[in-house]
C-alpha positions as CSV (number, residue, x, y, z in Angstrom):
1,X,14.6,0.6,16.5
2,X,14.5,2.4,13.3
3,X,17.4,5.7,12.5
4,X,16.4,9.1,11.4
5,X,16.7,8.2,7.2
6,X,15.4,5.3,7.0
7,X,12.6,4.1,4.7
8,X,9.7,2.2,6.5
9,X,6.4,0.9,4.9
10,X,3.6,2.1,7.4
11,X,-0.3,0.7,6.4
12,X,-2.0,2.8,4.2
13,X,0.8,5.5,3.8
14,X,3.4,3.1,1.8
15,X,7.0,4.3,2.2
16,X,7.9,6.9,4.8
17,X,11.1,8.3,6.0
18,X,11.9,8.7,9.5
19,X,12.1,12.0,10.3
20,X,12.7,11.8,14.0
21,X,13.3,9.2,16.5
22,X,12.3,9.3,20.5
23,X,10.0,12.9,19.9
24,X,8.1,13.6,23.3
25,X,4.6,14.3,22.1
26,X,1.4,14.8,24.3
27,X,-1.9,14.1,22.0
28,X,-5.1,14.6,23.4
29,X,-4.5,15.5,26.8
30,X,-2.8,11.9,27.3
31,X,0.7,11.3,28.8
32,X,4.0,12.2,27.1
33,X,5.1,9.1,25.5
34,X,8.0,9.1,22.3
35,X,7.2,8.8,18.8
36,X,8.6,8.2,15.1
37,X,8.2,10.8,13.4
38,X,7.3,10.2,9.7
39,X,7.2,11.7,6.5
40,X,5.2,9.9,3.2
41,X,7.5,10.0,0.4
42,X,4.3,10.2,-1.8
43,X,2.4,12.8,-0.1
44,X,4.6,15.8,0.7
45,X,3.6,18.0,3.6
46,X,2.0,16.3,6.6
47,X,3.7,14.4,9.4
48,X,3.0,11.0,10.6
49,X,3.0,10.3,14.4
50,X,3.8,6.6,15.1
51,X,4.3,5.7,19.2
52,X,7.8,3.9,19.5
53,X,6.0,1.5,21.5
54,X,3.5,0.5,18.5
55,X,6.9,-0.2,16.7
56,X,5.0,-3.3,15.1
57,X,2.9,-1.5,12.7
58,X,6.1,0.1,10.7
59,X,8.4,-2.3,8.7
60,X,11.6,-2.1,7.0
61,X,11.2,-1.3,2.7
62,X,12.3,-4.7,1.1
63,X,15.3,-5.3,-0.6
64,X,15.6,-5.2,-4.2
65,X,15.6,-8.8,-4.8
66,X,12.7,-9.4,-3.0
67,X,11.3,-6.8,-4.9
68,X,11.7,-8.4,-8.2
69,X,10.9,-11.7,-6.9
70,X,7.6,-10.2,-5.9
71,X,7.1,-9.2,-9.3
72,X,8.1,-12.4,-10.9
73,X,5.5,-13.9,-8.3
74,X,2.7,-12.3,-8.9
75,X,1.1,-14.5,-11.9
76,X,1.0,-16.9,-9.2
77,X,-1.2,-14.9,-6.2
78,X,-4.7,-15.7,-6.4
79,X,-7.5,-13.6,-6.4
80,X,-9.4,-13.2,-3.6
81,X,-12.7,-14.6,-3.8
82,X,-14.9,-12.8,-0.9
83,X,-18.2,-11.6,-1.9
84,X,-21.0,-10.0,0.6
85,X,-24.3,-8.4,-0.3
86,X,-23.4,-6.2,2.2
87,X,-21.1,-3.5,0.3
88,X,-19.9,-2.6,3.5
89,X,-18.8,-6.1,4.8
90,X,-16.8,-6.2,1.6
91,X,-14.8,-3.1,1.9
92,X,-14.3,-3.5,5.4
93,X,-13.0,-7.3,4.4
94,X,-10.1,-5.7,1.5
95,X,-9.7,-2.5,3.8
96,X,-8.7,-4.9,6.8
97,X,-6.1,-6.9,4.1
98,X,-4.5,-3.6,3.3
99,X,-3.7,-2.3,6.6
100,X,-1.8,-5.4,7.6
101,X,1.1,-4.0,5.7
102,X,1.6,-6.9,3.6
103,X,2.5,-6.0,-0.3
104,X,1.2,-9.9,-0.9
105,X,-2.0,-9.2,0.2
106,X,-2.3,-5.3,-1.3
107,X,-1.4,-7.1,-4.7
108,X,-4.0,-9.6,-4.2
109,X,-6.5,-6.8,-3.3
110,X,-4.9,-5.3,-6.5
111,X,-5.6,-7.8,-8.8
112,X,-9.0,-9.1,-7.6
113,X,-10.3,-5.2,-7.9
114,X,-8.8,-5.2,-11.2
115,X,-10.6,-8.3,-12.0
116,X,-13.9,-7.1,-10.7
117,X,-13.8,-3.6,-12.5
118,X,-12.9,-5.5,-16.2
119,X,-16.1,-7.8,-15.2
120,X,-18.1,-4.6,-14.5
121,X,-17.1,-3.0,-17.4
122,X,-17.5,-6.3,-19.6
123,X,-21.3,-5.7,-18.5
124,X,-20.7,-2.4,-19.8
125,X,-21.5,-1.0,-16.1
126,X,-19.4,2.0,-14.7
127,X,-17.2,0.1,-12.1
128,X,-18.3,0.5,-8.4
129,X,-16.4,3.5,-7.2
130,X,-15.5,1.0,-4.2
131,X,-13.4,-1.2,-6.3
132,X,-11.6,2.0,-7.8
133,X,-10.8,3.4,-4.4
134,X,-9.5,0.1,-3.3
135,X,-7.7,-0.7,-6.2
136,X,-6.0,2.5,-6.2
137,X,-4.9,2.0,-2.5
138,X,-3.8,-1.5,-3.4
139,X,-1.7,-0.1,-6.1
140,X,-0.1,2.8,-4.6
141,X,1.0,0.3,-1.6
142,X,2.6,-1.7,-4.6
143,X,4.3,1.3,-6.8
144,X,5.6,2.8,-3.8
145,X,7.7,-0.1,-2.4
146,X,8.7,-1.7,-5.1
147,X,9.6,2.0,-6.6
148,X,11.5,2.0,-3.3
149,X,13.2,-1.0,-3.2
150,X,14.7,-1.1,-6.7
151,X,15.3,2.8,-6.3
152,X,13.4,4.2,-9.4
153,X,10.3,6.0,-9.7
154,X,7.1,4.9,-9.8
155,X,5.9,5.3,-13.4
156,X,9.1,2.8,-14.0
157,X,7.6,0.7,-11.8
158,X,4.5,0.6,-14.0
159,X,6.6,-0.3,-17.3
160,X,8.0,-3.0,-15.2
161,X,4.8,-4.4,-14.4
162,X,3.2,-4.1,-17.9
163,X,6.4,-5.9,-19.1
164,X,5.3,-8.8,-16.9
165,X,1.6,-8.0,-18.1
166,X,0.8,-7.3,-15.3
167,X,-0.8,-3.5,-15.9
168,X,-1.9,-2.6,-12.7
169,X,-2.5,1.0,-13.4
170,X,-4.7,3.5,-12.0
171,X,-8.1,3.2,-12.3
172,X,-8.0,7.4,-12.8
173,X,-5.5,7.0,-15.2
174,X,-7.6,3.9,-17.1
């Protein structure tokens, strides 16, 4: 069970602090049940409503070690190689690898977007907005738990990352 304070990586959000622990909440006409109450360090406003009893889709921010053993890692994960004619089928495939709350597999989605918008653009095409958008998501996952876990902010994380020449920017920013 996770304490008011503490940092938790939930899916698409990245880092969130719990805000509240054990809030009775009745949504949509369905039976009071308790909830984590969350707050996305990167997004300020907004609450996040998370049923104590789906406590599996929240985990614990990684350590700072692990952190810079992920980024000493990351030469080493390989792209992923999925292709589709079906542009659908394809983001649904990298959508389904980012909402298993994995920063492996969001740097792998990372890193093969990244690889597919420099092959566009090596054609001199306008990279597919799809691969932007997903490459963003990928990256924001990436910036905001490692920014997390080694306790900076997340344009340091970027100079760490281009150090290991890595340059996972944003696509907005590119």
């Amino acid at each position: 069970m996770y304490q008011v304070d503490d940092k938790v990586i939930y899916a698409n959000y990245g880092v969130c602090i719990v805000k509240e622990t054990n809030a009775h909440i009745s949504m949509m006409g369905n039976e009071d049940r308790p909830y984590y109450i969350l707050a996305a360090t990167r997004d300020k406003g907004g609450k996040i409503y998370v049923p104590m009893d789906k406590e599996d889709a929240l985990r614990p921010v990684m350590n700072a070690e692990d952190a810079r053993a992920l980024i000493d890692s990351f030469e080493g994960i390989e792209t992923d190689d999925f292709k589709d004619s079906n542009s659908r089928t394809v983001e649904d495939h990298f959508k389904k690898m980012l909402r298993t709350n994995d920063i492996r597999l969001a740097l792998k989605v990372a890193k093969t977007m990244r690889k597919r918008i420099r092959e566009q653009e090596a054609k001199r095409h306008i990279p597919s907005s799809m691969y932007t958008r997903l490459y963003d998501q990928a990256t924001h996952q990436v910036r905001s738990e490692v920014s997390a876990a080694l306790e900076i902010d997340e344009a340091e994380v970027d100079a760490i990352l281009k150090s290991h020449d890595l340059d996972i920017e944003s696509q907005a920013e590119a």
